[in-house]
Backbone as a chain_set.jsonl record, in Angstrom:
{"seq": "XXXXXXXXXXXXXXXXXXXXXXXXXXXXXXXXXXXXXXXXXXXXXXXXXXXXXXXXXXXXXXXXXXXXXXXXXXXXXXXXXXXXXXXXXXXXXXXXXX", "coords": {"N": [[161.438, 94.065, -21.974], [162.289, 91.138, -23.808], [163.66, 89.142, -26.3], [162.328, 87.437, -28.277], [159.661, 88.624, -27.362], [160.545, 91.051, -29.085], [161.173, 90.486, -31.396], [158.679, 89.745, -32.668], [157.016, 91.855, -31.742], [158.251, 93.791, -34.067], [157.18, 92.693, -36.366], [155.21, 95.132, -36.944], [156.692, 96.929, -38.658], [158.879, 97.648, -41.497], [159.99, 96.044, -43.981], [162.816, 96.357, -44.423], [163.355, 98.204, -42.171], [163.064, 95.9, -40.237], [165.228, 93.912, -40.877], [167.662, 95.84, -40.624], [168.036, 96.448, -37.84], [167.348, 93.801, -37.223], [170.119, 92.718, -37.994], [171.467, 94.513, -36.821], [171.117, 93.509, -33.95], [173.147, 91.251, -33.788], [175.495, 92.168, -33.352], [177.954, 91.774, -31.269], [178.555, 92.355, -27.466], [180.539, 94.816, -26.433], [181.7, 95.362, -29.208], [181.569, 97.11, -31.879], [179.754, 97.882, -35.457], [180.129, 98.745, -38.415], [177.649, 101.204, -40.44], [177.888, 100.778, -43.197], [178.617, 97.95, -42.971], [176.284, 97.05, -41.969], [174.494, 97.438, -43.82], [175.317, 95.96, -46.455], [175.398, 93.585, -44.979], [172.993, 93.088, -44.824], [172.005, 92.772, -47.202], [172.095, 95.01, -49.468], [173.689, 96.841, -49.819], [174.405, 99.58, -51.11], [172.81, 100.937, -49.34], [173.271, 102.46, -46.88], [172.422, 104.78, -45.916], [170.243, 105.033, -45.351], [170.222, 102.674, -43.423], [171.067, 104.061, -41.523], [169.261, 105.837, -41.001], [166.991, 104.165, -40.417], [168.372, 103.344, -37.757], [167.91, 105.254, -36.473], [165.634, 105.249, -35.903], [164.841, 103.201, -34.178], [163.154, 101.536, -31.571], [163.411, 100.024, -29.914], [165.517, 100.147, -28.687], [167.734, 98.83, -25.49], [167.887, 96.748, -26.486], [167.988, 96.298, -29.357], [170.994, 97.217, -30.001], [171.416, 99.791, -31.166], [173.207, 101.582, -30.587], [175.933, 100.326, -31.117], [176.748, 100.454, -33.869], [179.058, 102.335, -36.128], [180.624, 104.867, -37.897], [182.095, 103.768, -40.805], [184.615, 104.887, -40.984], [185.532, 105.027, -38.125], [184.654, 106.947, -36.519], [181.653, 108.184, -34.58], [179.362, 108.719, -35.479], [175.908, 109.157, -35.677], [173.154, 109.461, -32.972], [170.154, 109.208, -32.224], [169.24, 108.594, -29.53], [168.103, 109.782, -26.115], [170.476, 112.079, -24.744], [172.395, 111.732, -26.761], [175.402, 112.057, -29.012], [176.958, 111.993, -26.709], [175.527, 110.212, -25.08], [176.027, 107.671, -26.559], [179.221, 107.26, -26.813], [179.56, 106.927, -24.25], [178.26, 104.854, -23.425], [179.544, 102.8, -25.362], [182.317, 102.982, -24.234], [181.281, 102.049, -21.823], [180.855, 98.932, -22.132], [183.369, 98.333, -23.051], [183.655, 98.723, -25.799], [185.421, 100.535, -27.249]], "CA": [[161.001, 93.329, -23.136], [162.745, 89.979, -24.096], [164.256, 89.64, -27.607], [160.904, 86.974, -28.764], [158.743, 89.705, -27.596], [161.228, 92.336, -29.839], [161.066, 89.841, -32.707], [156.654, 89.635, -32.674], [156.757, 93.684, -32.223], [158.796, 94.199, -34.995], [156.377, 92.513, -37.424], [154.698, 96.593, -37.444], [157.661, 97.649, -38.969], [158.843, 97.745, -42.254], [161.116, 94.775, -43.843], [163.96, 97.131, -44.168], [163.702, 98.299, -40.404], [163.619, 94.656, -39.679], [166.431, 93.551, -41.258], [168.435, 96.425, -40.138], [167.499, 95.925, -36.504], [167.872, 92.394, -36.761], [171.49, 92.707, -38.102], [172.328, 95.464, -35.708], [170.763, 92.857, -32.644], [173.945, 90.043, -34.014], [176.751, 92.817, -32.791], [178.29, 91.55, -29.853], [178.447, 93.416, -26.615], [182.23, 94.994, -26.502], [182.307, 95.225, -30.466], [181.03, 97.841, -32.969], [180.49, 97.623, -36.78], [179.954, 100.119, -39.441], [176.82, 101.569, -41.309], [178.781, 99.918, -44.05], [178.473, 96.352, -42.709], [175.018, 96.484, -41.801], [174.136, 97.489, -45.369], [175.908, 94.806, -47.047], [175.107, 92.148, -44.195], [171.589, 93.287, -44.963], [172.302, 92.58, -48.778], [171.586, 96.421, -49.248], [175.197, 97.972, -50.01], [174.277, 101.231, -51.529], [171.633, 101.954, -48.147], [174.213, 103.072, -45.61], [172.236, 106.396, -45.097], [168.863, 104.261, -45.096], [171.027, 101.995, -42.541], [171.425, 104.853, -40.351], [167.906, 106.429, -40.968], [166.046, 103.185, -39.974], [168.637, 102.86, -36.506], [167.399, 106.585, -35.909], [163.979, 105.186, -35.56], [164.788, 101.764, -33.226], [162.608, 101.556, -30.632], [163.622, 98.372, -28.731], [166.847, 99.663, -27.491], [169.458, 98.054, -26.253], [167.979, 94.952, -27.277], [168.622, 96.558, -30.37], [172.201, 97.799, -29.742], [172.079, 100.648, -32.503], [174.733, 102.526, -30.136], [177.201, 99.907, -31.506], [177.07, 100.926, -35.385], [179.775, 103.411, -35.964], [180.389, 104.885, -39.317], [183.374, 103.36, -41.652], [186.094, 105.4, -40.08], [185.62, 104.822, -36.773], [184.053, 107.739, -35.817], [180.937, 107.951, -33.843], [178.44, 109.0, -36.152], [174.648, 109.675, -35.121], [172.732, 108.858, -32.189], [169.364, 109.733, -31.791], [168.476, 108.498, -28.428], [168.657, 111.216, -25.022], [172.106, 112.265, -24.279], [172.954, 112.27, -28.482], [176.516, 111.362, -29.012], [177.608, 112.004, -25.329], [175.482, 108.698, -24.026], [176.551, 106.671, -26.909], [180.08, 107.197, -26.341], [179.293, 106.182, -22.943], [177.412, 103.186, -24.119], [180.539, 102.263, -25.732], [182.817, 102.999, -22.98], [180.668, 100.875, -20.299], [180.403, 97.427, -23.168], [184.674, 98.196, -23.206], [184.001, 99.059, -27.208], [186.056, 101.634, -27.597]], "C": [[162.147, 92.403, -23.581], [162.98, 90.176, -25.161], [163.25, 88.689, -28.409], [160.26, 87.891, -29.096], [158.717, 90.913, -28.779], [160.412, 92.018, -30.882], [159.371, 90.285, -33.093], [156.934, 91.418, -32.963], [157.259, 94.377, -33.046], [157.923, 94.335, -36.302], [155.214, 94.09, -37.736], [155.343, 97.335, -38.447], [157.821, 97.286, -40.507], [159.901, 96.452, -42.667], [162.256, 94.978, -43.441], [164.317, 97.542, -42.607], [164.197, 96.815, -39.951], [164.882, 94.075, -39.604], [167.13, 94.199, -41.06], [168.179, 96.48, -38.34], [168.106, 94.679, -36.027], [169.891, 91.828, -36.949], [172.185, 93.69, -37.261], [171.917, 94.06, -34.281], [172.021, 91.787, -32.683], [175.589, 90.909, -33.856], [176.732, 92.343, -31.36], [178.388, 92.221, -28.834], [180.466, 93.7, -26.524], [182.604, 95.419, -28.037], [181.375, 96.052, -30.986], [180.998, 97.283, -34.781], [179.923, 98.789, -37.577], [178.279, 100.115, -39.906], [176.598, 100.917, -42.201], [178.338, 98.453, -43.863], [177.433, 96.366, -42.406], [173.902, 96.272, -43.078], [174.632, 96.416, -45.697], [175.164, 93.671, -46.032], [173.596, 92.434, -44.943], [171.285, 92.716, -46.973], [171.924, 94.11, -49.361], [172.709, 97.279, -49.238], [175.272, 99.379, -50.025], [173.241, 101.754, -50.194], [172.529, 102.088, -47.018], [173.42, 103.85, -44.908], [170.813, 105.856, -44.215], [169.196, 103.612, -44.067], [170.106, 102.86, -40.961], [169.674, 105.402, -40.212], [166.999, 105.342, -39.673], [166.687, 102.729, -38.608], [168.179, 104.18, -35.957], [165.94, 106.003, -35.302], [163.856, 104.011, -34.469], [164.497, 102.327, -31.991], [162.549, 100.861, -29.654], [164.914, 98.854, -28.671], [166.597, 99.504, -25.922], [169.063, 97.154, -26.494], [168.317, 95.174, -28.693], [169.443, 97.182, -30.51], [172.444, 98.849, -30.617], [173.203, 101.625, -31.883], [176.08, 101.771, -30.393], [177.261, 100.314, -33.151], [177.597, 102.332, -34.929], [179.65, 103.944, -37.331], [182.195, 104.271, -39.762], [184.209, 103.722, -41.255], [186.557, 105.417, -38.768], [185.164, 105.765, -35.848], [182.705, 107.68, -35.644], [179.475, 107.915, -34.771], [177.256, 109.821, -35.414], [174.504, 109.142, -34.373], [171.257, 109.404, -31.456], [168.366, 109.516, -30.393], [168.752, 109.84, -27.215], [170.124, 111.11, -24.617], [172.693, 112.243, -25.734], [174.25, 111.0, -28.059], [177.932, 110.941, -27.372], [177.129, 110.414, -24.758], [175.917, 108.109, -24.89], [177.966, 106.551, -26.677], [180.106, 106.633, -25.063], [179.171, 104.938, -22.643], [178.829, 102.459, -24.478], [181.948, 101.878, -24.62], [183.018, 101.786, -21.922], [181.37, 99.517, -21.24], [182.414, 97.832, -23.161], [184.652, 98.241, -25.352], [184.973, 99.937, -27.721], [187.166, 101.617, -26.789]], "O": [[163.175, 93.056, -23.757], [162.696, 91.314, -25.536], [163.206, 89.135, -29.556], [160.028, 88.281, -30.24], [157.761, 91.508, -29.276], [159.438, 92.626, -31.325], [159.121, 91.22, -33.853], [157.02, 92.02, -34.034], [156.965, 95.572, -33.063], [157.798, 95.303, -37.053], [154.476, 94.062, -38.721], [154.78, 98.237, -39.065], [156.901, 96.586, -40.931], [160.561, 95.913, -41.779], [162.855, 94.359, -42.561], [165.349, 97.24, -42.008], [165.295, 96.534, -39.47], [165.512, 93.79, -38.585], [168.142, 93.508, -41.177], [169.21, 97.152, -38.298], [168.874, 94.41, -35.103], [170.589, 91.011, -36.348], [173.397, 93.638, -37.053], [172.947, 93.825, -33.648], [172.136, 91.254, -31.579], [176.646, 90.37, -34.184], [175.838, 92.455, -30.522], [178.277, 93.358, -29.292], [181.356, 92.85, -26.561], [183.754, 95.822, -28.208], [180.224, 95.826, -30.612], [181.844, 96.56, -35.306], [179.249, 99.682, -37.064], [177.653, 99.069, -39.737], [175.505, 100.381, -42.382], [177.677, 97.902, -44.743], [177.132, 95.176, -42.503], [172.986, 95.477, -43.286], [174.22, 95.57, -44.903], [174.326, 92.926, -46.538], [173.31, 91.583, -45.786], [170.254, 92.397, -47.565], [170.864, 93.88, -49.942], [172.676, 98.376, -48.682], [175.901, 100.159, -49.31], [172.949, 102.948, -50.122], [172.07, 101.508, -46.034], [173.421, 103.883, -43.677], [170.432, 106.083, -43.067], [168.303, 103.851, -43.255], [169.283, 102.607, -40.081], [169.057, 105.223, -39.162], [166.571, 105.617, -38.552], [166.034, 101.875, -38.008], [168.056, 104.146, -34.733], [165.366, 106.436, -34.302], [162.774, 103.889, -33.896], [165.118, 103.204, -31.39], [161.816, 100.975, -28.671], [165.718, 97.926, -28.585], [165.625, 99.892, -25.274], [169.913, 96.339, -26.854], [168.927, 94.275, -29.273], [169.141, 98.121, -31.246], [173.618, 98.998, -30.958], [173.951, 102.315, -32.575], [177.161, 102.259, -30.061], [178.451, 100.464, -33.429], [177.188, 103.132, -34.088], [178.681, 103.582, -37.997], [183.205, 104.402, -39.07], [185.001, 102.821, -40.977], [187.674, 105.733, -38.359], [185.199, 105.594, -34.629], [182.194, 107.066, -36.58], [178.64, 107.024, -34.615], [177.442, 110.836, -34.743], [175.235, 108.156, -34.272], [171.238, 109.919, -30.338], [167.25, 109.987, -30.171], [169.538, 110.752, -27.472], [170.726, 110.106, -24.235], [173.711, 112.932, -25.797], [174.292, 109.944, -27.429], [178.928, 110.259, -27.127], [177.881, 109.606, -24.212], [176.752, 107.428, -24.295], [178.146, 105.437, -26.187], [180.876, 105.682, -24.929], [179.752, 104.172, -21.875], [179.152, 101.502, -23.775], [182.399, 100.766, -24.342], [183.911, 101.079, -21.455], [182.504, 99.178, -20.904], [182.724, 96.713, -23.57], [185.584, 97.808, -26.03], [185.199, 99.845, -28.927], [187.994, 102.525, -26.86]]}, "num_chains": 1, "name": "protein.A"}
């Protein structure tokens, strides 16, 4: 699936998914950013947890890279796809993020 196609199949979703989705899809490959920064980018400061909730649910990965959001300290956080925090570390690894 193409990142058009993403965009169109998104419109099911909620605004909030969107916009957290769409600001996780503008992380570069090689580079992480926080919980933190997707809230705020999102204009949405105080939803960190909501952040993280709504990358629990992304269904277009890796076009939607949610294995690059870390949390604020640099540690790994959540990762609810197969393999947990073992493939995202991985994920990170491969992309030279980490």
């Amino acid at each position: 699936m193409n990142k058009k196609e993403i965009l169109e199949k998104m419109k099911a979703y909620t605004p909030f998914q969107r916009a957290v989705w769409k600001a996780c899809m503008s992380i570069p490959e090689g580079q992480t950013r926080s919980y933190k920064w997707i809230a705020e980018r999102i204009g949405k400061p105080g939803a960190v947890r909501a952040v993280g909730s709504a990358l629990g649910k992304n269904p277009f990965a890796p076009v939607v890279p949610c294995h690059r959001v870390i949390k604020a300290d640099g540690t790994l956080g959540g990762f609810s796809a197969p393999g947990g925090l073992k493939a995202k570390l991985a994920l990170l690894k491969k992309e030279k993020a980490l």
